[in-house]
C-alpha positions, 0 to 999 in steps of 0.5 A: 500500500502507497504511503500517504504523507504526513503533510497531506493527512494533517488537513484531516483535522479540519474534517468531522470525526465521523468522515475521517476514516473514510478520508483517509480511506479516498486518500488511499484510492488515489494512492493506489491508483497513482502512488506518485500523485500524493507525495508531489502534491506533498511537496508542491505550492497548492490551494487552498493553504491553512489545512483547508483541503477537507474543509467541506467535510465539517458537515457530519456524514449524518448531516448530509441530505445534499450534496453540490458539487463544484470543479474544483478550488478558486484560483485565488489564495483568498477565495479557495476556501475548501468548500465549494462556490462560496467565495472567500473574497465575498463578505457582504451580499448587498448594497444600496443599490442590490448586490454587492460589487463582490458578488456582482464580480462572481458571476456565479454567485450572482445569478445564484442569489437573482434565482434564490430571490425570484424563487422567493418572490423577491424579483421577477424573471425579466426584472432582475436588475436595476430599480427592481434590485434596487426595491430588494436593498432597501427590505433586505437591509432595513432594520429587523430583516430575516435576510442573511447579509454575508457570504458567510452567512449564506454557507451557514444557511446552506450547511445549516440544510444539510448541503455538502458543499464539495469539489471534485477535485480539491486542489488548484495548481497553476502548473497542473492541467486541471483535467489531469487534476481532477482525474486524480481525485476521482477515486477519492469522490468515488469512495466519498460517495459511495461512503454516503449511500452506505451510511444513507442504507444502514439508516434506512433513509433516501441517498443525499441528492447531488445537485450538479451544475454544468460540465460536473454531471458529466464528470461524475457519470464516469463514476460508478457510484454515480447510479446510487443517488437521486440529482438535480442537474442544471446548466452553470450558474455562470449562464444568465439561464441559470436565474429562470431553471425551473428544477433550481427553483423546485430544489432551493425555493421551499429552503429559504436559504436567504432567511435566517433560521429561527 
């Protein structure tokens, strides 16, 4: 068996104790499939940095009713941070006039938030910007409000849900051809999810369901575990389409995640 080094098992810590045996046991897969890879890795510069590469994995196995699943991390030190989709460059979701200029520059996020808020009535399809923005500023800011006002705030609302918010691959490196990075993970995703069927099996409960945007589906379908769970599947939120996809408005629309939890 390939030995996993030292400097890769210490981002274990930052995962839940009930995914650590079976993290451990994903490293193993991409070991024994590639016994190179890790100990590069090991030795290499990567994203995310401060142990984080596990850091989705916080949600306990028993808490996962959810799973998005994203390419892979942010290029960027402050915005890789170990979960997927959330931007850790983003702190404030509003400003008077909308969004914030942090989630407006995240174009994915973005069209997320414009689909949570015609979900919730909040906008209305065709009128997504501007002076109807613009109305939605002044409620969700007003003194009092249910609204959540941070990125933060938002990963807290969709981990709070049960959402696993992981990447495919769990690693940027700028010399390293993504495609080939990702293949490398994919023993790991497949021990991940089979991990997930198992425990949903033995608590006699539905599997999570995998919410996949874009190209990931097909990145999973190589996988075989991919079969055992149930999916909603859309275009990227990166596509202004995204704001009117009527299976992400069935999925997120009764979760309210723009409101606090009581």
């Amino acid at each position: 068996m390939a030995k996993i080094p030292a400097e890769i098992l210490d981002n274990l810590e930052l995962a839940d104790a009930s995914w650590r045996p079976i993290l451990r046991a994903g490293l193993e897969a991409v070991a024994a499939a590639d016994p190179d890879y890790l100990p590069a890795l090991a030795a290499d510069t990567y994203l995310p940095t401060g142990g984080r590469m596990f850091a989705a994995f916080r949600q306990p196995l028993d808490k996962v009713r959810y799973v998005l699943v994203g390419e892979g991390p942010y290029p960027r030190p402050e915005s890789a941070t170990g979960v997927c989709f959330m931007d850790g460059a983003v702190d404030s979701l509003w400003s008077e006039k909308g969004l914030s200029k942090q989630v407006n520059r995240a174009t994915s996020l973005r069209n997320f938030m414009k689909m949570l808020l015609v979900t919730e009535g909040e906008l209305s399809l065709g009128e997504t910007s501007g002076e109807a923005l613009t109305a939605v500023a002044v409620k969700v800011r007003a003194a009092g409000s249910s609204f959540i006002q941070t990125r933060s705030e938002l990963q807290d609302s969709l981990t709070q849900r049960g959402f696993l918010l992981l990447n495919a691959t769990l690693v940027y490196r700028a010399h390293v051809p993504p495609l080939k990075e990702a293949r490398a993970w994919l023993p790991f995703l497949q021990t991940v999810l089979t991990a997930l069927a198992s425990h949903a099996d033995r608590k006699k409960r539905p599997p999570p369901t995998l919410v996949l945007w874009g190209k990931i589906a097909e990145v999973l379908s190589a996988l075989p575990a991919n079969a055992l769970f149930p999916k909603a599947i859309s275009e990227h939120p990166y596509n202004l389409s995204f704001i009117a996809n009527q299976t992400m408005h069935n999925l997120f629309g009764p979760m309210r995640l723009l409101h606090r939890q009581a």
